[in-house]
N, C-alpha and C positions, 0 to 999 in steps of 0.2 A: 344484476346487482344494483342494489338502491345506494347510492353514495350520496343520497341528502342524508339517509340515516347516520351517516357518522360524523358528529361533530367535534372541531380538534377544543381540547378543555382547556382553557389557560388559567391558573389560578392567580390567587393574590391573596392579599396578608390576611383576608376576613373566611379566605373558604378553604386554606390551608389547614390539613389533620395534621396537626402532631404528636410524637409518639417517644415516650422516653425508654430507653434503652439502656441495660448495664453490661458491659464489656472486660472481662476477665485480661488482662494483658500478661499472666504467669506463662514462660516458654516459648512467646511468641515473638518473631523477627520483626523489629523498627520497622522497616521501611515496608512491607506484606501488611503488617496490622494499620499502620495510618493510612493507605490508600484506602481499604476498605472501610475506617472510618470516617477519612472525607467524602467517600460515596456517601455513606448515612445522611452525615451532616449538611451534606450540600442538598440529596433531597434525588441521588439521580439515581436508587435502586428503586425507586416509584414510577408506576405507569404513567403519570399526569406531572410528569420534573418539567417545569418552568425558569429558563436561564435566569429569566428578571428580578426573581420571586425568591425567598426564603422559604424554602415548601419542606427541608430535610427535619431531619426528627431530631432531640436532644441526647446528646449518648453522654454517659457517666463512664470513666474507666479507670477500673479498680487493680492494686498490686501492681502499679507504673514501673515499681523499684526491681519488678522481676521481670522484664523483658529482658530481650536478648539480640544482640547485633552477631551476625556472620563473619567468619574471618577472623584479619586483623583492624578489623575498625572500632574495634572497642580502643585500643591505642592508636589509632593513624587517622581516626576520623576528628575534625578540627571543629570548636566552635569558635567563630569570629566577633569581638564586639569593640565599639571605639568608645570611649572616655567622654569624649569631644574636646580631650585636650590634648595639648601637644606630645606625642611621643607614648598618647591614650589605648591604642590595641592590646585588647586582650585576649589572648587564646586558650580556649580552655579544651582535653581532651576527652570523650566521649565518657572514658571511664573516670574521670573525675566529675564531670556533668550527673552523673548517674551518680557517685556517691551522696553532692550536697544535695541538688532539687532533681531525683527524675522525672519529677510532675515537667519539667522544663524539657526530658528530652522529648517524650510524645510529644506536648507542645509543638513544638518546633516542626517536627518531623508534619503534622497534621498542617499546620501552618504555611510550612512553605509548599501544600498539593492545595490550597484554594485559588480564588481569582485574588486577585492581588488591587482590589478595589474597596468602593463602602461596602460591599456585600458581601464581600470575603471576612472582610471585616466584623462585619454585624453576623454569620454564618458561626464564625469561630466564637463566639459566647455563646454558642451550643452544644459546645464541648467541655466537660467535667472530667477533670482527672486529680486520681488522689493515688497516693501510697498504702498499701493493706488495701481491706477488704473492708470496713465502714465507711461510708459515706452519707451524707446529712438529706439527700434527695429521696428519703422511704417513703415520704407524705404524698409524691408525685406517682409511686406504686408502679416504678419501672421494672419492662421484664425482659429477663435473662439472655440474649443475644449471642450464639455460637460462630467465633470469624477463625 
Protein backbone atom coordinates (compact mmCIF):
# COMPACT_ATOMS: atom_id res chain seq x y z
CA UNK A 1 0.00 0.00 0.00
CA UNK A 2 1.47 3.44 -1.28
CA UNK A 3 0.46 5.93 1.61
CA UNK A 4 2.49 8.86 -0.25
CA UNK A 5 -0.52 8.60 -2.45
CA UNK A 6 -2.89 9.92 0.08
CA UNK A 7 -2.67 13.31 0.89
CA UNK A 8 -4.80 14.80 3.97
CA UNK A 9 -6.62 18.15 1.97
CA UNK A 10 -7.03 21.19 4.09
CA UNK A 11 -9.04 23.78 2.75
CA UNK A 12 -9.35 27.45 3.09
CA UNK A 13 -11.58 30.39 2.27
CA UNK A 14 -10.30 30.57 -1.65
CA UNK A 15 -10.74 26.59 -2.46
CA UNK A 16 -13.85 26.19 -0.62
CA UNK A 17 -17.13 24.71 -2.91
CA UNK A 18 -20.10 26.20 -1.78
CA UNK A 19 -23.34 25.01 -2.33
CA UNK A 20 -26.89 26.69 -1.60
CA UNK A 21 -29.52 24.62 -0.30
CA UNK A 22 -33.29 24.94 0.37
CA UNK A 23 -34.74 23.18 3.35
CA UNK A 24 -38.69 22.55 3.80
CA UNK A 25 -39.14 22.87 7.69
CA UNK A 26 -43.27 21.71 7.37
CA UNK A 27 -43.78 18.68 10.21
CA UNK A 28 -40.49 18.53 11.15
CA UNK A 29 -39.12 18.38 14.99
CA UNK A 30 -36.74 21.59 16.34
CA UNK A 31 -34.27 19.95 17.78
CA UNK A 32 -33.77 16.72 14.59
CA UNK A 33 -34.03 19.53 11.91
CA UNK A 34 -31.34 22.07 13.25
CA UNK A 35 -28.70 19.58 14.08
CA UNK A 36 -28.75 18.36 10.71
CA UNK A 37 -28.60 21.81 9.54
CA UNK A 38 -25.71 22.86 11.55
CA UNK A 39 -23.99 19.81 10.04
CA UNK A 40 -24.63 21.56 6.45
CA UNK A 41 -23.77 24.72 7.66
CA UNK A 42 -20.79 24.05 9.37
CA UNK A 43 -19.56 22.12 6.41
CA UNK A 44 -19.07 18.53 8.41
CA UNK A 45 -21.26 16.22 5.94
CA UNK A 46 -18.25 16.78 3.38
CA UNK A 47 -15.41 14.65 2.91
CA UNK A 48 -12.57 17.47 3.12
CA UNK A 49 -14.59 19.55 6.72
CA UNK A 50 -11.82 21.58 7.87
CA UNK A 51 -12.43 22.71 11.73
CA UNK A 52 -10.51 26.16 10.98
CA UNK A 53 -12.32 26.99 7.82
CA UNK A 54 -15.95 27.94 6.80
CA UNK A 55 -16.07 24.96 4.12
CA UNK A 56 -20.24 24.41 4.87
CA UNK A 57 -22.73 25.28 2.36
CA UNK A 58 -25.62 28.24 2.60
CA UNK A 59 -28.99 26.67 3.45
CA UNK A 60 -32.35 28.65 3.12
CA UNK A 61 -35.26 27.40 5.33
CA UNK A 62 -38.65 27.78 4.23
CA UNK A 63 -42.23 27.43 6.27
CA UNK A 64 -40.32 28.08 9.87
CA UNK A 65 -43.91 28.79 11.03
CA UNK A 66 -44.74 24.97 10.58
CA UNK A 67 -42.38 23.12 12.62
CA UNK A 68 -43.08 21.15 15.27
CA UNK A 69 -41.69 20.63 18.88
CA UNK A 70 -42.54 17.05 20.86
CA UNK A 71 -44.34 16.68 23.97
CA UNK A 72 -45.04 19.48 26.30
CA UNK A 73 -42.40 21.78 25.15
CA UNK A 74 -44.29 23.80 23.11
CA UNK A 75 -45.63 25.28 26.71
CA UNK A 76 -42.80 24.33 29.20
CA UNK A 77 -39.87 25.06 26.82
CA UNK A 78 -38.39 28.77 28.08
CA UNK A 79 -36.86 31.54 26.05
CA UNK A 80 -34.62 33.65 28.37
CA UNK A 81 -33.44 37.18 27.53
CA UNK A 82 -32.19 40.26 29.87
CA UNK A 83 -33.09 44.04 29.29
CA UNK A 84 -29.88 44.97 30.73
CA UNK A 85 -31.80 46.72 33.15
CA UNK A 86 -32.78 46.21 36.42
CA UNK A 87 -35.54 43.66 37.18
CA UNK A 88 -34.83 43.29 32.85
CA UNK A 89 -35.75 39.28 32.33
CA UNK A 90 -37.83 38.33 29.95
CA UNK A 91 -39.25 34.91 29.39
CA UNK A 92 -40.89 34.11 26.63
CA UNK A 93 -42.70 30.60 25.94
CA UNK A 94 -41.98 28.48 22.84
CA UNK A 95 -45.48 28.65 21.63
CA UNK A 96 -45.55 32.29 21.86
CA UNK A 97 -42.03 32.49 20.20
CA UNK A 98 -43.54 30.73 17.22
CA UNK A 99 -46.58 32.85 17.05
CA UNK A 100 -44.59 36.42 16.72
CA UNK A 101 -41.02 35.52 14.93
CA UNK A 102 -40.67 31.66 14.22
CA UNK A 103 -37.73 32.67 11.95
CA UNK A 104 -36.28 33.22 15.68
CA UNK A 105 -37.03 29.72 16.92
CA UNK A 106 -34.85 27.87 14.28
CA UNK A 107 -32.53 30.54 14.81
CA UNK A 108 -31.85 29.89 17.97
CA UNK A 109 -32.23 26.28 17.96
CA UNK A 110 -29.34 26.21 14.84
CA UNK A 111 -27.35 28.68 16.93
CA UNK A 112 -27.02 27.33 20.14
CA UNK A 113 -25.33 23.64 17.99
CA UNK A 114 -22.26 25.95 16.52
CA UNK A 115 -18.87 26.71 18.01
CA UNK A 116 -19.48 29.49 20.16
CA UNK A 117 -16.61 31.54 18.71
CA UNK A 118 -15.79 34.21 15.38
CA UNK A 119 -16.53 31.03 13.29
CA UNK A 120 -19.64 30.20 14.79
CA UNK A 121 -20.29 33.44 14.29
CA UNK A 122 -19.40 34.05 10.77
CA UNK A 123 -20.90 30.20 10.03
CA UNK A 124 -24.44 31.31 11.07
CA UNK A 125 -24.97 34.00 8.27
CA UNK A 126 -25.20 31.06 6.32
CA UNK A 127 -28.26 30.37 7.38
CA UNK A 128 -31.69 31.79 5.74
CA UNK A 129 -34.85 31.27 7.28
CA UNK A 130 -38.22 32.72 6.30
CA UNK A 131 -41.97 31.92 6.85
CA UNK A 132 -44.00 30.31 3.65
CA UNK A 133 -42.48 29.10 0.89
CA UNK A 134 -40.83 32.45 -1.06
CA UNK A 135 -37.74 33.48 -0.41
CA UNK A 136 -35.59 36.32 -2.34
CA UNK A 137 -32.35 33.73 -2.87
CA UNK A 138 -33.78 32.23 -6.74
CA UNK A 139 -30.85 34.05 -8.39
CA UNK A 140 -28.30 31.86 -6.40
CA UNK A 141 -30.41 28.64 -8.10
CA UNK A 142 -30.61 26.62 -4.84
CA UNK A 143 -31.45 23.00 -4.80
CA UNK A 144 -34.04 21.12 -3.08
CA UNK A 145 -32.48 19.18 0.17
CA UNK A 146 -34.52 16.27 1.83
CA UNK A 147 -33.67 16.09 6.08
Amino acid sequence: MDTLSYKTRSLNKSTVDKKWYVVDAEGKTLGRFASEIAKIIRGKNKPDFTPHVDGGDNVIVINAEKIVLNGDKMDNKHYVRHTTYPGGQRILAAKEMLAKKPEALVEKAVKGMLPKNRLGRKIFHNLFVYTGNEHPHVAQKPEKLDI
